[in-house]
N, C-alpha and C positions, 0 to 999 in steps of 0.2 A: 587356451591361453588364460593363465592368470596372475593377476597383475593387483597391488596395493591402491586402490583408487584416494588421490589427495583431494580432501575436502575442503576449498577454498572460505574462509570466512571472516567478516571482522572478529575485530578483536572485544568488540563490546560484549557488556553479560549477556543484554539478550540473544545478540548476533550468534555466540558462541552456546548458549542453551540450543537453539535454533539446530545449528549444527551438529550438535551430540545426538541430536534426537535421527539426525539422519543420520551419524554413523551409526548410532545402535540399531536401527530400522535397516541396512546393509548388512553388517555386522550380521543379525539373523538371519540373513540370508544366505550365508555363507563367504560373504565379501571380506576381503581384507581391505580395511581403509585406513585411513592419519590425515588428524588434521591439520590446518596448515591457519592459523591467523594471520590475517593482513591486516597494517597497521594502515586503517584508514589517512589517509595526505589530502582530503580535500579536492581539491584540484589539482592533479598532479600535470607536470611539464611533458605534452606526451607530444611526440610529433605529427607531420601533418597526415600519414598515412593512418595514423589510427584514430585522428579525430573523424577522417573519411569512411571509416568502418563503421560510425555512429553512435560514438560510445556517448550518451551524454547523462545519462542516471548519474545525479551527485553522490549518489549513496551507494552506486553499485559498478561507480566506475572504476576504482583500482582494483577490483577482482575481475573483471573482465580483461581490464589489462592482463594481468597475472595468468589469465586462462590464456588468452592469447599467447601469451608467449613461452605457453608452456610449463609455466612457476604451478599449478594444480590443473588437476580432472575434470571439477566440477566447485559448483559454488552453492552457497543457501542464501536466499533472500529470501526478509519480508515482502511479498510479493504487490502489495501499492506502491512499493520503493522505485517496483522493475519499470524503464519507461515501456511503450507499448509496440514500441519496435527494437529487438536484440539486434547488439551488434550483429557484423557480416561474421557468418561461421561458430555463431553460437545458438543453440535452439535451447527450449524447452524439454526436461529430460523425466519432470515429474512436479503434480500437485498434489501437496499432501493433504491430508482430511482437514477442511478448514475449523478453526476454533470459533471462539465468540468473533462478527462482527463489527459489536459495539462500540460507541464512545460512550466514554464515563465522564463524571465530574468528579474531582475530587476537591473536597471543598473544607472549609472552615465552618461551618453552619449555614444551613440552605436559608435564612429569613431572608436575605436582602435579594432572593428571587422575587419578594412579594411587594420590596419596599421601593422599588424604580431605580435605586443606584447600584451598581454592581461593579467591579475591576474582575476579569476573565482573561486567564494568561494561556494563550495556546500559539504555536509557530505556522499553523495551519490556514491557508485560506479558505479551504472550505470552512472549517469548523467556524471560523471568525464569522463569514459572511451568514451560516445559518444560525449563528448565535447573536447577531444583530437581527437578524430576521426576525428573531422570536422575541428578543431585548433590545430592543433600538435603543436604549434610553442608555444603557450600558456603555462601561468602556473595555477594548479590548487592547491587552498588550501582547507585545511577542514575547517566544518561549521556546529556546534553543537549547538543544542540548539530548543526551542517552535519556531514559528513562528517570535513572538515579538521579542525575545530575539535574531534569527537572523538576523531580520530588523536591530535593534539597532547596531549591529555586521558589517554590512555591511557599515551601516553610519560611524562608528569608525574607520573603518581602509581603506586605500587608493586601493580595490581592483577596479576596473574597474562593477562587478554588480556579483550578487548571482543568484542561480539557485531556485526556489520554484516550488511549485502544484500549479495551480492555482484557484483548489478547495478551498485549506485551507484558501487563503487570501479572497477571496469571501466571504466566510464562516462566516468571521468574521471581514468579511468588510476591511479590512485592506490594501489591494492592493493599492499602488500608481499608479502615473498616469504615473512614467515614466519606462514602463515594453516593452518588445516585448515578441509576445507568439514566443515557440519552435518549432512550427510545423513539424521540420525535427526530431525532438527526440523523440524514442519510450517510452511510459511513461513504467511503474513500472506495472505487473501485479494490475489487482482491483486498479488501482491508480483513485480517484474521487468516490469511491463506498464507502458507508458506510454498516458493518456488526454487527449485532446483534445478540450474541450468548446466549443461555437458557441449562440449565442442560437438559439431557437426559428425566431423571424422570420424571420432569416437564410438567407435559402435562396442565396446565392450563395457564401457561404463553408460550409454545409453539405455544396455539393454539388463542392466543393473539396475537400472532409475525406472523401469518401467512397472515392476511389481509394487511399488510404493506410490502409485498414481492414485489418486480417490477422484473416480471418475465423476459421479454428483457434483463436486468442488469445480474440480476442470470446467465442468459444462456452466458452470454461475460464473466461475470469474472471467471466462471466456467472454460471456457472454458484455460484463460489465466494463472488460477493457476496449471492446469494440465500440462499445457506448463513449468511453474517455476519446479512444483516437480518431473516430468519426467528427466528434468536438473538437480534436486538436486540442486539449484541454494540458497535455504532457501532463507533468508530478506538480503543476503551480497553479491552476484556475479552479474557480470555489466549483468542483462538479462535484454529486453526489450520484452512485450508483447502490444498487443491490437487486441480484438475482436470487430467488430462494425456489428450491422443486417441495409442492406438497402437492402430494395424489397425483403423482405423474403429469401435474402442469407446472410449468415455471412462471414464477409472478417476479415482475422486472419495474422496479421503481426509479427513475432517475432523474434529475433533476442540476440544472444551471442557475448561479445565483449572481449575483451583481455582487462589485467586491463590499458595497458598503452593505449588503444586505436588505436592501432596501426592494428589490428584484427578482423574483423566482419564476423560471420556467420548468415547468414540472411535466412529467409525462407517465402512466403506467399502463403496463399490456401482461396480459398472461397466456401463454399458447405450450400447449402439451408437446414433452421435449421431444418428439420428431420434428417438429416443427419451428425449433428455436435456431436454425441457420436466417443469420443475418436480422436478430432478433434484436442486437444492440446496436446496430448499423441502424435500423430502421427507427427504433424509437430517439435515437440521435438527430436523423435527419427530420423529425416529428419538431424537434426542438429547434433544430438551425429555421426552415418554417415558421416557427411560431415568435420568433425574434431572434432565437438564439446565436443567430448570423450576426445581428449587427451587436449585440452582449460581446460576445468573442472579440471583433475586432477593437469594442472600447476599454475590456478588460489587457488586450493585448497590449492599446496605445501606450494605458496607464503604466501598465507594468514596466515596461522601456524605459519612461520615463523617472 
């Protein structure tokens, strides 16, 4: 059997680099694929049987939709977007070789790191809380929008520099020249990994998706979203993760932060990768122990609120 597999994706530039890069990754392999953009809606009006399937990724829920119902094959996420539990009948089909994990600044001139006052625009709670952590003195604003749209954002208004991946602007070329990387800030579980998700059923475009797996990558962000859902953390609490393999041990840094930054519970273990089943579960519950139990529930209160 062979069959045009449709590649589900937004419609955004990176979304859609993202995407090209798997159909051409198919593509040589002898696949026929088309892609398919979705017009990101937000919140779309879905009913009650598909909220019960657990579609709740803001960023990856109308292609789940779309897969559900048959509209594509398969979809391509930024893989920190994905929440930590797939819809019902959707699985994992492949992780592709992750890029840089890093956040970046992108700034106006680095002086007023040294001077106490700073304005820092990122949409991100982690970024925020670990950028109070290190600047308390700082203010921090929010920052919505695609890539472009908060470049353009950053020029318009007089913050001092914004927080990015340094994945997505690589990605699409778009990184300026005047950035310093964060190397002190834990990225975003699977931040730089790209995931490819196929229906269940589906075993002909499964086993398409399975030659394009980078196993190394698999075994870190695996590692780092067990660490997220063990926290209960979803796509919104300041957590930081990062699992990296050098010399056949994995070294796993994660850490919970209070939303005003004021707060960090931190954990690191390294265990050679036979060894790494239930590696992010564990240093998760390291952290619920060491407070992170009752962090959670006042980051939750707040948030409600």
């Amino acid at each position: 059997m062979s069959k045009v597999i449709r590649i589900g994706t937004r419609d955004s530039e990176l979304a859609l680099w993202q995407a090209r890069t798997v159909q051409n990754a198919l593509e040589k392999t002898g696949h026929k694929t088309e892609l398919v953009p979705v017009k990101s809606t937000g919140d779309l009006n879905l009913d009650q049987p598909l909220y019960e399937m657990g579609i709740t990724g803001i960023f990856t829920k109308t292609l789940d939709v779309a897969m559900i119902k048959g509209e594509v094959d398969i979809a391509v996420h930024s893989m920190k977007d994905v929440p930590t539990a797939l819809p019902k009948g959707i699985v994992e089909g492949a992780v592709m070789k992750r890029a840089s994990n890093k956040d970046i600044l992108v700034h106006k001139g680095i002086d007023f790191l040294d001077s106490g006052q700073g304005c820092i625009a990122t949409g991100s709670l982690r970024r925020k809380a670990q950028w109070l952590h290190k600047y308390p003195e700082h203010t921090v604003v929010d920052l919505r929008g695609n890539v472009n749209t908060r470049l353009q954002k950053l020029n318009d208004n007089d913050w001092n520099g914004a927080i990015f991946a340094a994945a997505g602007l690589d990605r699409i070329e778009i990184k300026p020249e005047n950035y310093i990387d964060l190397n002190w800030m834990i990225p975003a579980p699977a931040q730089g990994a790209m995931l490819i998700v196929a229906m269940e059923h589906d075993t002909y475009s499964r086993e398409a998706l399975t030659i394009l797996n980078h196993k190394e990558s698999e075994i870190c962000v695996h590692i780092e979203r067990e660490f997220l859902r063990v926290l209960e953390g979803g796509c919104t609490a300041p957590i930081g993760a990062l699992a990296r393999i050098v010399n056949g041990q994995v070294n796993f840094r994660g850490a919970l932060f209070s939303l005003d930054g004021q707060r960090k519970i931190e954990v690191e273990k390294n265990l050679p990768i036979p060894e790494v089943e239930n590696m992010g579960k564990n240093a998760a519950l390291e952290i619920l122990n060491k407070g992170g139990k009752a962090l959670m529930t006042e980051i939750k209160s707040i948030l409600k609120n």
